[in-house]
PDB file of the backbone (N, CA, C, O) and the ligand in Angstrom, with CONECT records:
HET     ZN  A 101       1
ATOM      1  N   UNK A   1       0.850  -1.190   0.000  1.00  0.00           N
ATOM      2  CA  UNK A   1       0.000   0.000   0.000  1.00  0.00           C
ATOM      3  C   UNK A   1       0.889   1.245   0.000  1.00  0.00           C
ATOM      4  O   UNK A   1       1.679   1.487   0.913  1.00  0.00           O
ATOM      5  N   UNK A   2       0.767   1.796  -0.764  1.00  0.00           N
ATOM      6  CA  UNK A   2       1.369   2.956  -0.904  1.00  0.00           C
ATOM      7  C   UNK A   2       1.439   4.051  -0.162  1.00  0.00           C
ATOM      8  O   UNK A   2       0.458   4.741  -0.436  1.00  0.00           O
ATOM      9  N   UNK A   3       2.262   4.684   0.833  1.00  0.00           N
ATOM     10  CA  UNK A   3       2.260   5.827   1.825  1.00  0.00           C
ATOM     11  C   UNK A   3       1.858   7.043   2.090  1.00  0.00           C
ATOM     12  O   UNK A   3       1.770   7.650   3.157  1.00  0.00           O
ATOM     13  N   UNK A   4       1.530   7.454   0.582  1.00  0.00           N
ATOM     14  CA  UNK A   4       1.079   8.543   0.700  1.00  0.00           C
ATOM     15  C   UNK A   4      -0.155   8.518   0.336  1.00  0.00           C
ATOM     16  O   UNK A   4      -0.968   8.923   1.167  1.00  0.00           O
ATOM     17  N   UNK A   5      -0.705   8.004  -1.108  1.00  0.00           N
ATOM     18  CA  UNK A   5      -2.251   7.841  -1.305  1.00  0.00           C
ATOM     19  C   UNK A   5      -3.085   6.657  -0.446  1.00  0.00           C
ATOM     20  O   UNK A   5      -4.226   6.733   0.011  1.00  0.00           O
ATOM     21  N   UNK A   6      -2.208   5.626  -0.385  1.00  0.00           N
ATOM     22  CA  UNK A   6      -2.995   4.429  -0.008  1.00  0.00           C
ATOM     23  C   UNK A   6      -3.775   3.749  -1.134  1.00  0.00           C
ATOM     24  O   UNK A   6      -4.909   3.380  -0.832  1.00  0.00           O
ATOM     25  N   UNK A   7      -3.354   3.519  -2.389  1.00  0.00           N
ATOM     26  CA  UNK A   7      -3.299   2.782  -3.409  1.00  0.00           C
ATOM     27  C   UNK A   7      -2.698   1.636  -3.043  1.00  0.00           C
ATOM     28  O   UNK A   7      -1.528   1.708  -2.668  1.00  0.00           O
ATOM     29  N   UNK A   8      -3.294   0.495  -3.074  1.00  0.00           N
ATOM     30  CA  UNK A   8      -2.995  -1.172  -2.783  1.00  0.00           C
ATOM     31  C   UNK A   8      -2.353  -1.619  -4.648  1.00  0.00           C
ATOM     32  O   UNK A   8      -2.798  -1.361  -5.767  1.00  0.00           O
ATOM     33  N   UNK A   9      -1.043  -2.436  -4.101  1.00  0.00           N
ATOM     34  CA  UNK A   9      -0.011  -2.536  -5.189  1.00  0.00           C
ATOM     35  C   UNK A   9       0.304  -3.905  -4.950  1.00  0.00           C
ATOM     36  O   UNK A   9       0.392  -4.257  -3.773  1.00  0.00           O
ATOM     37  N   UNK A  10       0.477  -4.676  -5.786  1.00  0.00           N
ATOM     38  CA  UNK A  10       0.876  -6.364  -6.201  1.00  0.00           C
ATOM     39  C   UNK A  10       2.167  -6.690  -6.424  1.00  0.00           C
ATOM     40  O   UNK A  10       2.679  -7.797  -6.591  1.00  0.00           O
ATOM     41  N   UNK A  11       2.689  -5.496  -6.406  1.00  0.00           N
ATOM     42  CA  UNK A  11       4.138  -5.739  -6.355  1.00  0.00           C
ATOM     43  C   UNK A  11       5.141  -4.356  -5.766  1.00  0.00           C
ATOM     44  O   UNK A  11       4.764  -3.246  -5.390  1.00  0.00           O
ATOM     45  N   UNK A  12       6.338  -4.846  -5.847  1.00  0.00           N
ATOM     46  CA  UNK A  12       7.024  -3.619  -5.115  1.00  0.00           C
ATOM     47  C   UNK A  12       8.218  -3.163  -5.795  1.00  0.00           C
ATOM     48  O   UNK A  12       8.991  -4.088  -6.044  1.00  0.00           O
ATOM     49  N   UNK A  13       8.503  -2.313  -6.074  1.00  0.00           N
ATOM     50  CA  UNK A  13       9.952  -1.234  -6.541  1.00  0.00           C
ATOM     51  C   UNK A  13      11.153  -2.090  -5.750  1.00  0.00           C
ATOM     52  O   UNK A  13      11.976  -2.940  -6.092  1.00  0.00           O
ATOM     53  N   UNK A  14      10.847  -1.483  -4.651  1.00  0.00           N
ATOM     54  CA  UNK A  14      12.596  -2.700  -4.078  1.00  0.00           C
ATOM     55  C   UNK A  14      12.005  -2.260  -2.665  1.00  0.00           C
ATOM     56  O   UNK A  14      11.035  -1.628  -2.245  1.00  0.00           O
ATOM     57  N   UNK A  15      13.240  -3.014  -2.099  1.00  0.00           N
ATOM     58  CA  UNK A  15      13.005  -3.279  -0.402  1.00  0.00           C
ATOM     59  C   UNK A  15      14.354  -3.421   0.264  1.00  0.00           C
ATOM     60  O   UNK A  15      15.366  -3.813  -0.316  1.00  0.00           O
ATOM     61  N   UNK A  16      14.270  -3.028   1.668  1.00  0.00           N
ATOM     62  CA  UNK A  16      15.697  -2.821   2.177  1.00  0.00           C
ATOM     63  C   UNK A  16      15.041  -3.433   3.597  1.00  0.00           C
ATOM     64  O   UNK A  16      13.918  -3.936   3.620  1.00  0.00           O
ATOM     65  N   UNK A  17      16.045  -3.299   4.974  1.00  0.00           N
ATOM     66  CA  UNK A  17      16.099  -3.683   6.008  1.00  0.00           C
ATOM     67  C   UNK A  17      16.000  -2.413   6.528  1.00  0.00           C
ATOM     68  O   UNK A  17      16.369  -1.455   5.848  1.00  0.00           O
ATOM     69  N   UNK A  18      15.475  -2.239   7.837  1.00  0.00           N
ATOM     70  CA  UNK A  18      15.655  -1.239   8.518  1.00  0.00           C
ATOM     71  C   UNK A  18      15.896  -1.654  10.452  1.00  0.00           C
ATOM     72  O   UNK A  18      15.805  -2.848  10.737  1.00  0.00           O
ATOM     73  N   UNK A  19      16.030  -1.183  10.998  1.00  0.00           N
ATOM     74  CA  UNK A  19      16.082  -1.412  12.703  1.00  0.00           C
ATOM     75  C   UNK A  19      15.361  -0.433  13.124  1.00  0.00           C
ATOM     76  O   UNK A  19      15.543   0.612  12.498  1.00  0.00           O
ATOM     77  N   UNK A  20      14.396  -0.380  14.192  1.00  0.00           N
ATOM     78  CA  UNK A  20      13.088   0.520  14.369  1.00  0.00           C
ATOM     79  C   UNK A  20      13.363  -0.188  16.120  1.00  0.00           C
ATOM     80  O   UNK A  20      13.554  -1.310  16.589  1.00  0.00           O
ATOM     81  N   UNK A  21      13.232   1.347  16.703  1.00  0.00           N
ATOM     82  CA  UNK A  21      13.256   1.274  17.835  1.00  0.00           C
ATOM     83  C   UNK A  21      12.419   1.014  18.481  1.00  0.00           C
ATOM     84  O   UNK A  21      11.515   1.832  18.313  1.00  0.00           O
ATOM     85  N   UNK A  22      12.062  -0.067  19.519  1.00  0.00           N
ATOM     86  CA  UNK A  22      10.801   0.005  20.369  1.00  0.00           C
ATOM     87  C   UNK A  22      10.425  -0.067  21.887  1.00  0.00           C
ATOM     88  O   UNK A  22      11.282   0.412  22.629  1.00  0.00           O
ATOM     89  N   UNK A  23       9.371  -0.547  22.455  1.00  0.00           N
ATOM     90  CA  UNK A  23       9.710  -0.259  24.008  1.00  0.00           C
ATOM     91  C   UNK A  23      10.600  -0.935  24.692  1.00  0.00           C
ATOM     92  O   UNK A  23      10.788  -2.084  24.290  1.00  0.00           O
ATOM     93  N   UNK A  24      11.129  -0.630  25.483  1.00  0.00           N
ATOM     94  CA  UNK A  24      12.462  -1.143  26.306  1.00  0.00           C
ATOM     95  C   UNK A  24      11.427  -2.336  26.776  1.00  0.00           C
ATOM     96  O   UNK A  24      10.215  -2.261  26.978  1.00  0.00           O
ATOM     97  N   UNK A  25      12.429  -3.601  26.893  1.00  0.00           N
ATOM     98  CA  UNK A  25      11.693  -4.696  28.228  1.00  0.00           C
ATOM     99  C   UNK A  25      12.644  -4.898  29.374  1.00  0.00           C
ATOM    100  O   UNK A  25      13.546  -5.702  29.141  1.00  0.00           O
ATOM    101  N   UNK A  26      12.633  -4.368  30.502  1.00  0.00           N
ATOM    102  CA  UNK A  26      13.694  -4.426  31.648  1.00  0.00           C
ATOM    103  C   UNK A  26      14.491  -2.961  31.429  1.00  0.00           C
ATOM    104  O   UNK A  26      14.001  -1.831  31.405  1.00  0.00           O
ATOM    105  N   UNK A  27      15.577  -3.285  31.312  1.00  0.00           N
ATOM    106  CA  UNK A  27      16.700  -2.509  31.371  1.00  0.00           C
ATOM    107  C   UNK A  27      17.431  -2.843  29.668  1.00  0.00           C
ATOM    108  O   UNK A  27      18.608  -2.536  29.482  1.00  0.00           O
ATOM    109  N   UNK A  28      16.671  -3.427  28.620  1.00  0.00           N
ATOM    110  CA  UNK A  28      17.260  -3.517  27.610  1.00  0.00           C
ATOM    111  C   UNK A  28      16.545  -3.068  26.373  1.00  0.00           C
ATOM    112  O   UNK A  28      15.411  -3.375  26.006  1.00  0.00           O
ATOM    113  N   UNK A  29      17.420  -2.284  25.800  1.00  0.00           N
ATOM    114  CA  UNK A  29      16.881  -1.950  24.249  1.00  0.00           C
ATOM    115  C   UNK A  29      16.317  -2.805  23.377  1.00  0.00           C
ATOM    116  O   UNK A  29      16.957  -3.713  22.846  1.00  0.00           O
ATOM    117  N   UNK A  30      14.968  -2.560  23.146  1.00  0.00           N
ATOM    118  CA  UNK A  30      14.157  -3.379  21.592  1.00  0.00           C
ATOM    119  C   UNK A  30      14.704  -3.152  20.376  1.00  0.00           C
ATOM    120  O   UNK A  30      14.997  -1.957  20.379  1.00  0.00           O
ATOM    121  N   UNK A  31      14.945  -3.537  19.544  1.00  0.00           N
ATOM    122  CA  UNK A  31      14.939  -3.250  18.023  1.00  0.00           C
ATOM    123  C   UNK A  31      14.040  -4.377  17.311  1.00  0.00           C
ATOM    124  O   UNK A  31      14.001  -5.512  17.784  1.00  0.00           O
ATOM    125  N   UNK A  32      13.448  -4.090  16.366  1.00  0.00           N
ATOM    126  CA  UNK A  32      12.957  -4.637  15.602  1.00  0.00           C
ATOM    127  C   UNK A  32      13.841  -4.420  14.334  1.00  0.00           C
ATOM    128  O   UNK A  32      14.633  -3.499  14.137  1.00  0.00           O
ATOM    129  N   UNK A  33      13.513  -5.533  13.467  1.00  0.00           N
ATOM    130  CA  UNK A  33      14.217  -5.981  12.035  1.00  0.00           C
ATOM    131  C   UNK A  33      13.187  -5.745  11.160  1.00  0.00           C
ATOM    132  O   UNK A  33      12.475  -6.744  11.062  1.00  0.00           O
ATOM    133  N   UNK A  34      12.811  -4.789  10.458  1.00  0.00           N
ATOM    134  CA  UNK A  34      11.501  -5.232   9.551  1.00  0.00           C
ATOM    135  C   UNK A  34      12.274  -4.634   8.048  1.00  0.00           C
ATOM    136  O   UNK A  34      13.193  -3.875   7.739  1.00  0.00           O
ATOM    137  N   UNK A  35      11.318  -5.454   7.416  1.00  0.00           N
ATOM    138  CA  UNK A  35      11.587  -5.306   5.690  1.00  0.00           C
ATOM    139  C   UNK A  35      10.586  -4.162   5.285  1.00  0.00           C
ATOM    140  O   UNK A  35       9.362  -4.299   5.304  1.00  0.00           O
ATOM    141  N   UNK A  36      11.234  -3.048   4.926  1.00  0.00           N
ATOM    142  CA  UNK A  36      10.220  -1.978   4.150  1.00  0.00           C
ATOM    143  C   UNK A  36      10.331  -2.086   3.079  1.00  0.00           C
ATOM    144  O   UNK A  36      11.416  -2.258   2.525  1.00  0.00           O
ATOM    145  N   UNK A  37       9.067  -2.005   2.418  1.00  0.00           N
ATOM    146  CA  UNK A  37       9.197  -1.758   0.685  1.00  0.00           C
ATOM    147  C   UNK A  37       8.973  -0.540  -0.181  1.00  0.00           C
ATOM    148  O   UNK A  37       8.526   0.467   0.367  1.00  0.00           O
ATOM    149  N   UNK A  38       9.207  -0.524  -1.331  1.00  0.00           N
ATOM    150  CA  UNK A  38       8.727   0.750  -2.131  1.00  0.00           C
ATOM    151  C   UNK A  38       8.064   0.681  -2.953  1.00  0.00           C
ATOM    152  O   UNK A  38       8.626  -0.008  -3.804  1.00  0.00           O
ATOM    153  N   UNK A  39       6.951   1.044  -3.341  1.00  0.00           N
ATOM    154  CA  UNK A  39       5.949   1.345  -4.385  1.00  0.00           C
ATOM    155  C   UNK A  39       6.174   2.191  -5.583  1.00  0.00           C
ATOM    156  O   UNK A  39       6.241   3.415  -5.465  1.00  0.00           O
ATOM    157  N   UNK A  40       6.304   1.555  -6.815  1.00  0.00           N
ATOM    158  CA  UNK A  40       6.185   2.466  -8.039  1.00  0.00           C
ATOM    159  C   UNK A  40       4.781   2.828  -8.058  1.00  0.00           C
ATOM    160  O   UNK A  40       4.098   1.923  -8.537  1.00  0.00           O
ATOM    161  N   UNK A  41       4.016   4.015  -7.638  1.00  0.00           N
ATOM    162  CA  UNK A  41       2.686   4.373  -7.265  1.00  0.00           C
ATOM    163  C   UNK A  41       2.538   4.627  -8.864  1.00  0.00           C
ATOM    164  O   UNK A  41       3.495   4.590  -9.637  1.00  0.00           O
ATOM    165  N   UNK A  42       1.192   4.892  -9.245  1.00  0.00           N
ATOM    166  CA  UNK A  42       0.573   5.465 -10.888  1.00  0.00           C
ATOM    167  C   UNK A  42       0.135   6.199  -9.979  1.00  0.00           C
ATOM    168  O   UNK A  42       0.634   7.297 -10.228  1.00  0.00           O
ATOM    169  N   UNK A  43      -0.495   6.295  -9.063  1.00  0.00           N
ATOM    170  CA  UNK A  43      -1.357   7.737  -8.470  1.00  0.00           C
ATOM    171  C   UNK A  43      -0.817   9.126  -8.462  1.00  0.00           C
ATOM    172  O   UNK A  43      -1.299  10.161  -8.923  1.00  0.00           O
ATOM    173  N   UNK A  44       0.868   8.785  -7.503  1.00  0.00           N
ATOM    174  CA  UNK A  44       1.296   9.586  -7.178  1.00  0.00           C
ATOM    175  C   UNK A  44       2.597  10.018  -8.214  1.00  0.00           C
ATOM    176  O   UNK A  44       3.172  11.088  -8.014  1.00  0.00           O
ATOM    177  N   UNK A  45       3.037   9.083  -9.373  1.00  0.00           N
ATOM    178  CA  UNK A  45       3.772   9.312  -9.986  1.00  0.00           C
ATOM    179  C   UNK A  45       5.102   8.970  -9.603  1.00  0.00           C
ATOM    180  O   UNK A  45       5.982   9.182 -10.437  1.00  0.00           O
ATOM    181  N   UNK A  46       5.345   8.590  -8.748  1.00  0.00           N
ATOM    182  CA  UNK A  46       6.710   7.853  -8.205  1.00  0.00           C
ATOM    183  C   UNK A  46       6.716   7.362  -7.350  1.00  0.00           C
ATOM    184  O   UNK A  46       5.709   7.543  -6.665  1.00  0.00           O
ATOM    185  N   UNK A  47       7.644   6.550  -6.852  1.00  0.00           N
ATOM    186  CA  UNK A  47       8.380   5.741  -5.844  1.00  0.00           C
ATOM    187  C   UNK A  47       8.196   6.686  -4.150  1.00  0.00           C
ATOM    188  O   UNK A  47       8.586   7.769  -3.712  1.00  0.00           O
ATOM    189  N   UNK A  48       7.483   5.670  -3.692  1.00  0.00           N
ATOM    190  CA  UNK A  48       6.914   6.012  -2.507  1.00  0.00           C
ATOM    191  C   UNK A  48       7.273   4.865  -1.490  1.00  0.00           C
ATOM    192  O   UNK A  48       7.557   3.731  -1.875  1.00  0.00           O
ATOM    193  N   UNK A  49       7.251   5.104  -0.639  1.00  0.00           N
ATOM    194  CA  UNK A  49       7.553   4.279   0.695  1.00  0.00           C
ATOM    195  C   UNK A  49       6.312   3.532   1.229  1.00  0.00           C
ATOM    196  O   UNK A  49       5.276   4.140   1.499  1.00  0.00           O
ATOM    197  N   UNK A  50       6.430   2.344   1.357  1.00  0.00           N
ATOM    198  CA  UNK A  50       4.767   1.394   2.075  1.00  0.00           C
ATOM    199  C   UNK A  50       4.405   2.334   3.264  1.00  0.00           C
ATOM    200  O   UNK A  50       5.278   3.031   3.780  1.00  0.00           O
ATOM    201  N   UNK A  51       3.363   2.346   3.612  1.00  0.00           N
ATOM    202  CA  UNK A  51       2.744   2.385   4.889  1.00  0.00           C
ATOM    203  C   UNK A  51       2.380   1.381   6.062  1.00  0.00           C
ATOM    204  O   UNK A  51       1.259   0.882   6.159  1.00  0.00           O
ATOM    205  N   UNK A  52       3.146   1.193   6.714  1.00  0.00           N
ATOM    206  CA  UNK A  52       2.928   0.209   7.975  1.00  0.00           C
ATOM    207  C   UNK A  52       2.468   0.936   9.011  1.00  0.00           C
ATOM    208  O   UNK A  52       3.020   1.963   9.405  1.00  0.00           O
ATOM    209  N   UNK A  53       1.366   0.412   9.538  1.00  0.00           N
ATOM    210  CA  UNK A  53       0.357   1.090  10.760  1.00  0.00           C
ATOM    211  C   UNK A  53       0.841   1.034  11.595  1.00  0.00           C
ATOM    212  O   UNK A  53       0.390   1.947  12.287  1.00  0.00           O
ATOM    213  N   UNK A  54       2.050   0.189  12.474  1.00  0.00           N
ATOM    214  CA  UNK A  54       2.551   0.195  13.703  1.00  0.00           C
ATOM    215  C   UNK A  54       3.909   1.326  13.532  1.00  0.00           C
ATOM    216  O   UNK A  54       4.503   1.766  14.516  1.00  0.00           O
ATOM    217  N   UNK A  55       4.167   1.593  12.484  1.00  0.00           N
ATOM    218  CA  UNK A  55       5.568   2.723  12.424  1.00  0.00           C
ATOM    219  C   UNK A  55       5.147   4.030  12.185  1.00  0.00           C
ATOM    220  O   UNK A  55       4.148   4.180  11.481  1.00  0.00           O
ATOM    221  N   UNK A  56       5.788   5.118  12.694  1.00  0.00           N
ATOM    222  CA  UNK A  56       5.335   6.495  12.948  1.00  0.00           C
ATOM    223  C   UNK A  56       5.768   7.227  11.678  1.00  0.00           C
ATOM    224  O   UNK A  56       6.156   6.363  10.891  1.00  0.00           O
ATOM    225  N   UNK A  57       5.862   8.331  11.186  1.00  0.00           N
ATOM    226  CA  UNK A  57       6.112   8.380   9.535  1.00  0.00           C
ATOM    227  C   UNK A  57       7.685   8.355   8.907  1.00  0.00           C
ATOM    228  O   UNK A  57       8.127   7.963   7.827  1.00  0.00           O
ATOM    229  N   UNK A  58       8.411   9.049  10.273  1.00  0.00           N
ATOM    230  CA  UNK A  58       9.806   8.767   9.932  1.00  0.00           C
ATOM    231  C   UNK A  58      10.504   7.204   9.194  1.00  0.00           C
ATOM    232  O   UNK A  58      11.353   6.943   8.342  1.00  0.00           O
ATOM    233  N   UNK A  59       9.252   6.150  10.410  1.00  0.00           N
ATOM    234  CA  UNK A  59      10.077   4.816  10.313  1.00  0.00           C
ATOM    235  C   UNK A  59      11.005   4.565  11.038  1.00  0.00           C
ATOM    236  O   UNK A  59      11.529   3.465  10.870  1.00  0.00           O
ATOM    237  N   UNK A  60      11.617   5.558  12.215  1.00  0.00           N
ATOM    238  CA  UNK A  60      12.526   5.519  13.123  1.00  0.00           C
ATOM    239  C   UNK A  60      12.085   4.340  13.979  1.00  0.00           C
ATOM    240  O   UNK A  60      12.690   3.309  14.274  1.00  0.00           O
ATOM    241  N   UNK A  61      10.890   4.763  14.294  1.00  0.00           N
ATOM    242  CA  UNK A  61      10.653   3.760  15.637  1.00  0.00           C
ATOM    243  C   UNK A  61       9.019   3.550  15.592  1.00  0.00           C
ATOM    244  O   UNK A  61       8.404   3.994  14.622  1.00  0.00           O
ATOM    245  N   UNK A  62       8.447   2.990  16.463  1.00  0.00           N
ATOM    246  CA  UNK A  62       7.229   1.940  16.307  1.00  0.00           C
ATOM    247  C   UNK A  62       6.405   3.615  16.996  1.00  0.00           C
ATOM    248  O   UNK A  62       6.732   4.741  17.370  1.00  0.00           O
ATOM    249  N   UNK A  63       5.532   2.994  16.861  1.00  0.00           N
ATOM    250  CA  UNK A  63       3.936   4.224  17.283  1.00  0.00           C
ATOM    251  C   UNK A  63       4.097   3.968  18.549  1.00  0.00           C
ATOM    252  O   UNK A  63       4.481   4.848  19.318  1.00  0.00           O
ATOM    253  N   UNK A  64       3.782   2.521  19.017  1.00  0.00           N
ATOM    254  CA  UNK A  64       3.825   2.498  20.550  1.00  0.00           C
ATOM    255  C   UNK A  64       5.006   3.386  21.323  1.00  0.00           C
ATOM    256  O   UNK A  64       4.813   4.170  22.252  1.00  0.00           O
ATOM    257  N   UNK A  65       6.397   3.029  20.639  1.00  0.00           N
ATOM    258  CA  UNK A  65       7.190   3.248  21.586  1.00  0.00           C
ATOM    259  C   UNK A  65       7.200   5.495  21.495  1.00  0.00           C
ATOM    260  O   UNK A  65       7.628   6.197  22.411  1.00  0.00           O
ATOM    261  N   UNK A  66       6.897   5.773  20.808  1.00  0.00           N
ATOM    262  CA  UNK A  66       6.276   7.562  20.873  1.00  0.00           C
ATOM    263  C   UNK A  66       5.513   7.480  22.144  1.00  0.00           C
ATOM    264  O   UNK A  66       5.773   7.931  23.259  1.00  0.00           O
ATOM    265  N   UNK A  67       4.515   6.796  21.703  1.00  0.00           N
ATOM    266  CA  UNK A  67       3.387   6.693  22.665  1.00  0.00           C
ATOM    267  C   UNK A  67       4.072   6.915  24.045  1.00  0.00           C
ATOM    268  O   UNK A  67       3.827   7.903  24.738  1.00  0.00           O
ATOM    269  N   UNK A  68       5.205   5.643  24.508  1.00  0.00           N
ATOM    270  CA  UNK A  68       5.703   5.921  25.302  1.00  0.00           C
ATOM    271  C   UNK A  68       6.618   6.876  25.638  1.00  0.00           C
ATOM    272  O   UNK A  68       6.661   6.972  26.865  1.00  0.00           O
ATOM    273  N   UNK A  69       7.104   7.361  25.286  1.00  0.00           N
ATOM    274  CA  UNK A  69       8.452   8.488  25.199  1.00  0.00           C
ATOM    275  C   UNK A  69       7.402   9.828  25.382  1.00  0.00           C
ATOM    276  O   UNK A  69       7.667  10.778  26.118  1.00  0.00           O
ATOM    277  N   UNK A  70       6.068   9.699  24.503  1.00  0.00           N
ATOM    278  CA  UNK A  70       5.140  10.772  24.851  1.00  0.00           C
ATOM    279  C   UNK A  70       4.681  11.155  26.138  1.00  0.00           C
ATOM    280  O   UNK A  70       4.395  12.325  26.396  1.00  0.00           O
ATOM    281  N   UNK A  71       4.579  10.049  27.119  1.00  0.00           N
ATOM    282  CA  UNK A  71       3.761   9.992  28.544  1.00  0.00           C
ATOM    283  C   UNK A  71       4.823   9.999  29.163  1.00  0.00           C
ATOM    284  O   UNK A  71       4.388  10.471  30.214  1.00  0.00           O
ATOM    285  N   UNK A  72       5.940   9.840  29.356  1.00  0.00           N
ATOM    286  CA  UNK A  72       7.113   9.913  30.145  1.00  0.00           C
ATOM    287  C   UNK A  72       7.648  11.363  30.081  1.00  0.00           C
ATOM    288  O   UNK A  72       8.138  11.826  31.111  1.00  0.00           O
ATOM    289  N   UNK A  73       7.584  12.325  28.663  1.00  0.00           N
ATOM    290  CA  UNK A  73       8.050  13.855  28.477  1.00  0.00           C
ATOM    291  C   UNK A  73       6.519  14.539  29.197  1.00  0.00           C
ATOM    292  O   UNK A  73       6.719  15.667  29.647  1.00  0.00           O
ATOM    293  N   UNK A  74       5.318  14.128  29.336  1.00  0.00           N
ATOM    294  CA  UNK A  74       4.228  14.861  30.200  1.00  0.00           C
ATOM    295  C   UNK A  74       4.918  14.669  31.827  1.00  0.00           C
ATOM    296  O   UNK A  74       5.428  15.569  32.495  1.00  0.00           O
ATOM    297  N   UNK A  75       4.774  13.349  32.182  1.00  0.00           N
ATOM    298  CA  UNK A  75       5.121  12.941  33.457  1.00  0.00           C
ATOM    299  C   UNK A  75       6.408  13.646  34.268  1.00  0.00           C
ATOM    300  O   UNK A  75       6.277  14.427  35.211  1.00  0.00           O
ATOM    301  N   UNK A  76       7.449  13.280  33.800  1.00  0.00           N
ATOM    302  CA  UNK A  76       8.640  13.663  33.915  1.00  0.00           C
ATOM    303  C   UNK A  76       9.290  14.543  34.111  1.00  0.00           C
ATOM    304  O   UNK A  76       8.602  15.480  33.705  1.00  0.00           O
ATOM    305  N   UNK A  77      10.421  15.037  34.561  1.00  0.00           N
ATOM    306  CA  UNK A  77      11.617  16.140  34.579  1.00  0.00           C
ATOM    307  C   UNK A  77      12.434  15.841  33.430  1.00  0.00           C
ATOM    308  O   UNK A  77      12.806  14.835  32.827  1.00  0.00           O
ATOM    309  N   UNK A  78      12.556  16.944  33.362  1.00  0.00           N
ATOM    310  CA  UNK A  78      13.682  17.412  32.148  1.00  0.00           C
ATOM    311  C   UNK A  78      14.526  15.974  32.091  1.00  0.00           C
ATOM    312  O   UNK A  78      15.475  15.846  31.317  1.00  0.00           O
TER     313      UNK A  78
HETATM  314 ZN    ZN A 101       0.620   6.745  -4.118  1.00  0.00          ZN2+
END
């Protein structure tokens, strides 16, 4: 599905690896491994990035883990 329109696609432009940060469990850093792909869109006229619902738009890191980093910068001290 394509990222920016949301045009559903049968195939993909290319694909890479990425590491996406997520919530800590204990005292240790998450990463996730996920495969992103790219869309040759007709809508939008070029090569666009998939849309995955659990990643925030950068792709840095997962929605949840914002989520968290969000309620900890309300809660928290500097
Ligand atoms: Zn598109």
């Amino acid at each position: 599905m394509c990222g920016a329109c949301g045009t559903t696609h049968h195939t993909w432009y290319d694909r890479k690896r990425r590491r996406v940060r997520d919530i800590a469990c204990a005292d240790y850093r998450i990463y996730l491994d996920v495969e992103v792909r790219r869309v040759a869109c007709r809508q939008c006229g070029t090569v666009k990035r998939e849309r995955l619902d659990f990643l925030v738009e950068n792709a840095l890191h997962t929605k949840r883990f914002a989520r968290y980093v969000g309620r900890r910068c309300r809660a928290g001290t500097i």
